[in-house]
VOPAGU-2260 file (C-alpha; in pm, 1 decimal, decimal comma):
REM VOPAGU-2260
SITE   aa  ch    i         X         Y         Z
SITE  UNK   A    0    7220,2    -123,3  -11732,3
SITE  UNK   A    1    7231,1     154,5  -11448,1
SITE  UNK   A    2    6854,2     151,1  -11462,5
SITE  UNK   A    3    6872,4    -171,4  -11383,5
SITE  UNK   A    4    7050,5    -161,2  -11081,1
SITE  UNK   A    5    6904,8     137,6  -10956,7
SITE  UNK   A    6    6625,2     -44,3  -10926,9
SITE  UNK   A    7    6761,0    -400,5  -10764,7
SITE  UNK   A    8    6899,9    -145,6  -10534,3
SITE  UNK   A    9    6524,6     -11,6  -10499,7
SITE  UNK   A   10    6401,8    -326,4  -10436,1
SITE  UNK   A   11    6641,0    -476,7  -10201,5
SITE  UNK   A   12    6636,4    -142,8  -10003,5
SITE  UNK   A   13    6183,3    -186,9   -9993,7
SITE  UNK   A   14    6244,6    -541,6   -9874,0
SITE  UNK   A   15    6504,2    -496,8   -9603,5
SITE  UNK   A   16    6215,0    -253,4   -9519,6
SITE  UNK   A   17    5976,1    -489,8   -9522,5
SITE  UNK   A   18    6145,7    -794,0   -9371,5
SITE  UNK   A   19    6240,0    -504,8   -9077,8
SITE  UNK   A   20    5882,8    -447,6   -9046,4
SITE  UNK   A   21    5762,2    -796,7   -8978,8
SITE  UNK   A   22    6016,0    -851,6   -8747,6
SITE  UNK   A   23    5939,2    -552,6   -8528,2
SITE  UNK   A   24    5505,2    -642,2   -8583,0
SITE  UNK   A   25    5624,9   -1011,0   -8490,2
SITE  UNK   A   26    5844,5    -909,0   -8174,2
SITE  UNK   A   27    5573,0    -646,6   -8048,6
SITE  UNK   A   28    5303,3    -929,8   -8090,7
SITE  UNK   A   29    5496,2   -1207,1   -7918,1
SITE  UNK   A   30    5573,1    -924,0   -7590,4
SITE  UNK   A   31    5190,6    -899,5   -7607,9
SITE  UNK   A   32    5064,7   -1260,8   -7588,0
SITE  UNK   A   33    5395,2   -1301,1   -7325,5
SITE  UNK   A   34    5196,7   -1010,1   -7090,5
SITE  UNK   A   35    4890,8   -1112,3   -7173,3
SITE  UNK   A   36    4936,1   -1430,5   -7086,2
SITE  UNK   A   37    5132,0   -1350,8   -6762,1
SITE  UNK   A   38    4825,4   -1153,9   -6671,2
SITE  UNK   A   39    4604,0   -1398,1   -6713,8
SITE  UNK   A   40    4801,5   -1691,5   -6536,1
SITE  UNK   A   41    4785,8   -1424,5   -6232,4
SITE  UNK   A   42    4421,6   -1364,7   -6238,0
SITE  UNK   A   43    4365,0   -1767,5   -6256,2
SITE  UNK   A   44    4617,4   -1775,7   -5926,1
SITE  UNK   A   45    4446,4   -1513,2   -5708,0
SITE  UNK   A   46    4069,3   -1588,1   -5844,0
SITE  UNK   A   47    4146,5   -1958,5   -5769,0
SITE  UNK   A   48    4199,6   -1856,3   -5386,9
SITE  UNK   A   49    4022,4   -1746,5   -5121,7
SITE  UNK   A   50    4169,8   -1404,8   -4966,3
SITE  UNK   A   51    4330,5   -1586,3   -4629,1
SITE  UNK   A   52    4544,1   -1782,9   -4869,0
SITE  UNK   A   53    4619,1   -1492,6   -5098,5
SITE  UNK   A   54    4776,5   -1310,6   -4780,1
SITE  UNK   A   55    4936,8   -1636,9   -4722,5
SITE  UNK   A   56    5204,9   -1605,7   -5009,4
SITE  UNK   A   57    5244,6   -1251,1   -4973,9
SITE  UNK   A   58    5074,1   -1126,9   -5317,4
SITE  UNK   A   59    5038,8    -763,3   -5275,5
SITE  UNK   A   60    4774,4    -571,9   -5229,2
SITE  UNK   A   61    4817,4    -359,1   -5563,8
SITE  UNK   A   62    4838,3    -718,9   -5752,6
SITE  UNK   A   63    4462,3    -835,8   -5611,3
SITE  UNK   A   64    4337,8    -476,6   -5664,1
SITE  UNK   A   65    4457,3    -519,2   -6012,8
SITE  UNK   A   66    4333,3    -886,2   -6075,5
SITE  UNK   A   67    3986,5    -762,0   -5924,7
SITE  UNK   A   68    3967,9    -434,1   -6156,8
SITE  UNK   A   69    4025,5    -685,5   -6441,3
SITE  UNK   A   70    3728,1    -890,7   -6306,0
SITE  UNK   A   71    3521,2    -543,3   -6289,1
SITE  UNK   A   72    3488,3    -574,0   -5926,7
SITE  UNK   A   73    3619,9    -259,1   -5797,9
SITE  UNK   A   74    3379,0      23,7   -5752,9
SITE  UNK   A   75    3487,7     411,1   -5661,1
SITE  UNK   A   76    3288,6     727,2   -5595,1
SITE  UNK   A   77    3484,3     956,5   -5507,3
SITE  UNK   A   78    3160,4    1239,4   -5427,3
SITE  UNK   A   79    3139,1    1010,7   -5107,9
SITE  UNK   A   80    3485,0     893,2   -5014,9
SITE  UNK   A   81    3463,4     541,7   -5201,9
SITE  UNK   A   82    3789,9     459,4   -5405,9
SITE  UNK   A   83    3842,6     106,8   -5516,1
SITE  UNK   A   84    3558,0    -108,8   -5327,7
SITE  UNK   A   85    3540,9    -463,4   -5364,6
SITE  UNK   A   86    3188,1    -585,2   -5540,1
SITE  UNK   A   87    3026,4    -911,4   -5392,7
SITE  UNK   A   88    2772,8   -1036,9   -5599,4
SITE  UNK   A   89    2580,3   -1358,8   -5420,0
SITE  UNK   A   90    2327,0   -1474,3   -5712,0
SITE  UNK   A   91    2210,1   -1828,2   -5523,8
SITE  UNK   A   92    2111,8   -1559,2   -5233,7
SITE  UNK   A   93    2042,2   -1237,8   -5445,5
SITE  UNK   A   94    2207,3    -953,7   -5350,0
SITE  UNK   A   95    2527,1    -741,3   -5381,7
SITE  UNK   A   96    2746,7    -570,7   -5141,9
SITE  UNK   A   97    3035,1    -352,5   -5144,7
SITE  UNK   A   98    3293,5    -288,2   -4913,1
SITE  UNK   A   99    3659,4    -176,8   -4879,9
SITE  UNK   A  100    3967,2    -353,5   -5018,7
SITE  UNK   A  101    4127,9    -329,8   -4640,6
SITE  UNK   A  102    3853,5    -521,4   -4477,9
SITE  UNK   A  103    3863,8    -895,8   -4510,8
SITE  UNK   A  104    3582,3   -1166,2   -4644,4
SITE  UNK   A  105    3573,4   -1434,7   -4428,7
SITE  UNK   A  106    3382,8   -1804,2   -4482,5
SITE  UNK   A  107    3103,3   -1816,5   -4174,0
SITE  UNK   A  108    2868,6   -2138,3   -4202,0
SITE  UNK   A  109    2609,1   -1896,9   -4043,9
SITE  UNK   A  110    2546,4   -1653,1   -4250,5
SITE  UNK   A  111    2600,9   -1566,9   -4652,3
SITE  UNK   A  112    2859,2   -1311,6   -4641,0
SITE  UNK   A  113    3093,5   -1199,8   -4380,5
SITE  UNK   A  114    3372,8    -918,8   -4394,9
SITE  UNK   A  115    3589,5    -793,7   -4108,6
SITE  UNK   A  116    3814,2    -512,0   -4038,0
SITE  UNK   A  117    4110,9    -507,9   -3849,7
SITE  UNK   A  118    4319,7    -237,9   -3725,8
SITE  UNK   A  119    4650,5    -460,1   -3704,7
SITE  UNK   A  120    4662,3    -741,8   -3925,0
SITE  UNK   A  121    4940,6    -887,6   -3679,4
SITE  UNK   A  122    4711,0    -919,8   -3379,0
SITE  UNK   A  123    4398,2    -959,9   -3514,7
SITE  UNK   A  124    4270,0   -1131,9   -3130,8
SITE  UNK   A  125    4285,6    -773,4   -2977,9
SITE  UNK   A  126    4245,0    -516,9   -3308,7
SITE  UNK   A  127    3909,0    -592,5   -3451,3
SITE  UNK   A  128    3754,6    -291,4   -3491,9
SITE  UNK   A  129    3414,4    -396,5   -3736,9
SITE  UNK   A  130    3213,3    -650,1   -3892,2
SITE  UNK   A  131    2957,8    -654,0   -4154,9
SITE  UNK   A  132    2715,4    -972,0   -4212,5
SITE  UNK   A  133    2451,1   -1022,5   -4444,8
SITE  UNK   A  134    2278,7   -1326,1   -4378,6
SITE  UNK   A  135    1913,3   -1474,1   -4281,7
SITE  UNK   A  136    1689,5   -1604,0   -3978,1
SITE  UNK   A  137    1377,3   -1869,2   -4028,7
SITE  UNK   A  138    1105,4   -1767,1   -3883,6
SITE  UNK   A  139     834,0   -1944,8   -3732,4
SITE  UNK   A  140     491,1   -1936,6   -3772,5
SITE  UNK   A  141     345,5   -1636,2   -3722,3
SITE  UNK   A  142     692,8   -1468,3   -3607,3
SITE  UNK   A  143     859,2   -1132,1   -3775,9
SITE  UNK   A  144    1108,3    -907,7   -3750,5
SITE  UNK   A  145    1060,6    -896,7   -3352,3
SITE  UNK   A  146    1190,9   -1224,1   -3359,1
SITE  UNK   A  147    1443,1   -1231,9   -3593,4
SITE  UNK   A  148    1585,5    -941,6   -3331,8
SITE  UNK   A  149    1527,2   -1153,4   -3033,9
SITE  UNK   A  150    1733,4   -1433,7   -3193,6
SITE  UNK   A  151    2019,0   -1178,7   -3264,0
SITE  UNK   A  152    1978,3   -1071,2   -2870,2
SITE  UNK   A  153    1851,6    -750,8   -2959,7
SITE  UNK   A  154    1528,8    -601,3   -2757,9
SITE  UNK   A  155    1267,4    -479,5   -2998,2
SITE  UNK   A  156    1180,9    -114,5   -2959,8
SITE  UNK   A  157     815,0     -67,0   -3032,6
SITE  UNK   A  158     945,6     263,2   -3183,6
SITE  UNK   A  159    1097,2     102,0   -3444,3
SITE  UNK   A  160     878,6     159,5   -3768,0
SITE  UNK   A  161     877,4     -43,0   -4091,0
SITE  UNK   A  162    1004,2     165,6   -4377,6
SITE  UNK   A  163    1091,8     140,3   -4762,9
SITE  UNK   A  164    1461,2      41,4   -4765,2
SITE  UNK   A  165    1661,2     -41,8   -5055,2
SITE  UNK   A  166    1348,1    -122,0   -5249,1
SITE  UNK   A  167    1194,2    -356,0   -5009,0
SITE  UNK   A  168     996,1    -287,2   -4646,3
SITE  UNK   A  169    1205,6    -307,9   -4372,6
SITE  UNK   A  170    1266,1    -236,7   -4021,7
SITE  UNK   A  171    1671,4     -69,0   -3888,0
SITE  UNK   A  172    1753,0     -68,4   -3560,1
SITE  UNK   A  173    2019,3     196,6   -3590,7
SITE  UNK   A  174    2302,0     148,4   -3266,9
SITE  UNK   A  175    2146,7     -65,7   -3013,0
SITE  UNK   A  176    2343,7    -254,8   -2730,6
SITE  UNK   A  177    2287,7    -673,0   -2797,8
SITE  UNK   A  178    2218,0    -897,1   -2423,3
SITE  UNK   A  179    2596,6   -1004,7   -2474,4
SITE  UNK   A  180    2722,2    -632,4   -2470,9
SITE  UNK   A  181    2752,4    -604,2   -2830,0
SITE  UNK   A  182    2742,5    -306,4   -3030,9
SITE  UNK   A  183    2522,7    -333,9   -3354,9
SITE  UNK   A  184    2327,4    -169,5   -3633,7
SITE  UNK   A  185    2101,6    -446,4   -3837,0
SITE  UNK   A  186    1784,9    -408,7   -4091,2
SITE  UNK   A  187    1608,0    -665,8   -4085,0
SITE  UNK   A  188    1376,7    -743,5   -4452,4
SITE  UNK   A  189    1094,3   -1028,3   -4386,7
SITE  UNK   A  190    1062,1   -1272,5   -4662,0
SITE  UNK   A  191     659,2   -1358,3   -4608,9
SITE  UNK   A  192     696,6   -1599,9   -4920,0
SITE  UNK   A  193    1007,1   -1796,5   -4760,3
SITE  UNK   A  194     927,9   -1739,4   -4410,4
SITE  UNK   A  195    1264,7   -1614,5   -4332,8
SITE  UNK   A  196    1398,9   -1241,4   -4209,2
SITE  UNK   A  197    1716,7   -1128,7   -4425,6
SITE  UNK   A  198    1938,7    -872,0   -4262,8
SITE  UNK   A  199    2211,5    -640,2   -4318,9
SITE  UNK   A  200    2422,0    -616,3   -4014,0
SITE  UNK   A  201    2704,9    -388,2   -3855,3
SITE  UNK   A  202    2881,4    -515,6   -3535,5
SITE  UNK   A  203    3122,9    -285,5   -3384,5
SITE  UNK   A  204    3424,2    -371,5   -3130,8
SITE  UNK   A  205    3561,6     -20,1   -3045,3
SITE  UNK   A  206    3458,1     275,7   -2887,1
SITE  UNK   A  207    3559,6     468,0   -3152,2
SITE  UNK   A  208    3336,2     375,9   -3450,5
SITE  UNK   A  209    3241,8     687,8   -3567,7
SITE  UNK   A  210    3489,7     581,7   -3902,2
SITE  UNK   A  211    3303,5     267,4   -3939,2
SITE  UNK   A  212    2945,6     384,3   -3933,5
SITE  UNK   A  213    3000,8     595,9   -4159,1
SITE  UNK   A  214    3109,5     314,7   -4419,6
SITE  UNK   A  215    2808,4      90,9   -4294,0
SITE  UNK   A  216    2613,4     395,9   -4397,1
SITE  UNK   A  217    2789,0     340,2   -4746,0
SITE  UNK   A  218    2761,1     -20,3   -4760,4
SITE  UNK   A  219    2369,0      32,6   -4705,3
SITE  UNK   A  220    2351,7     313,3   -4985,1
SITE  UNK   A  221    2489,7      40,0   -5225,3
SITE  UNK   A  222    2339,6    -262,9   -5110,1
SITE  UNK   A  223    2106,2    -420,5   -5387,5
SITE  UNK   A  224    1889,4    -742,7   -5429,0
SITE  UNK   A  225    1907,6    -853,3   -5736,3
């Protein structure tokens, strides 16, 4: 009789255990799927708009950063000062571009990509400090890279030399002085089988662009066709 009841005891004991267990499994589970899908609902907001609107409702910057290292989209090396670089990828177009979070894409009807830094987000008339534009030029027949400078107002340098760059032949103007006063940095790439010039272009707006030459000089290291 004791034995007996020792071992209902046993048994009710194992499946208050048990019943405990699922409980806890089913509670841990349902927090999961809860984050999870709280997670998700904020990567379909912020993927589903473009970054003007994003600053719009005030999402924070660690919230994008953090939808965009879920999209694998963030690139760091720290050997050269990179930490948490947004990753462009253009397939219709064929290339990829990095560039930092702070700086700000931009639609431009003229060209394929377009990014922008600002020194005070509040003004942005009077503090914009650098551009960077990848885009391309048609060229005519019998035209080249000469041209494709001439229509970006730049004066060719016949000391300019063509040179492997980024794994095709181009030719970089390095700083150069544009006929509207502009400051710029472009390579130019000629497309013989489209007849077209693609470029790779830094405009600068200050004085002081020592800062953002050196991150053009990044942006080229990591620039790819694909």
């Amino acid at each position: 009789m004791f034995k007996y009841r020792h071992h209902d005891a046993h048994k009710k004991y194992d499946d208050h255990n048990k019943s405990h267990y699922i409980c806890l499994l089913t509670l841990i589970s349902l927090v999961f799927f809860i984050v999870m899908g709280i997670g998700y609902a904020i990567y379909l907001f912020v993927d589903a708009m473009p970054s003007s609107n994003v600053a719009g409702v005030h999402i924070t910057k660690s919230l994008v950063l953090a939808v965009d290292g879920l999209k694998g989209n963030l690139y760091s090396d720290s050997s050269r000062g990179i930490k948490d670089w947004i990753i462009n990828t253009d397939e219709t177009n064929g290339f990829e571009i990095k560039h930092p979070n702070d700086w700000e894409v931009q639609n431009n009807a003229n060209s394929f990509f377009l990014v922008k830094k600002y020194t005070d987000i509040r003004s942005r008339n009077s503090s914009l400090a650098s551009a960077i534009e990848v885009g391309s030029i048609s060229l005519g027949e019998n035209e080249n890279c000469e041209a494709a400078a001439g229509k970006k107002s730049i004066k060719w340098d016949p000391n300019w030399k063509e040179e492997m760059i980024n794994g095709r032949m181009g030719v970089r103007t390095g700083k150069v002085k544009t006929a509207e006063g502009l400051i710029r940095d472009v390579i130019f790439w000629k497309n013989e089988e489209e007849g077209k010039v693609f470029y790779l272009e830094a405009t600068y707006y200050t004085d002081k662009s020592t800062e953002f030459e050196n991150i053009f000089k990044n942006v080229i290291s990591e620039f790819k066709f694909i």
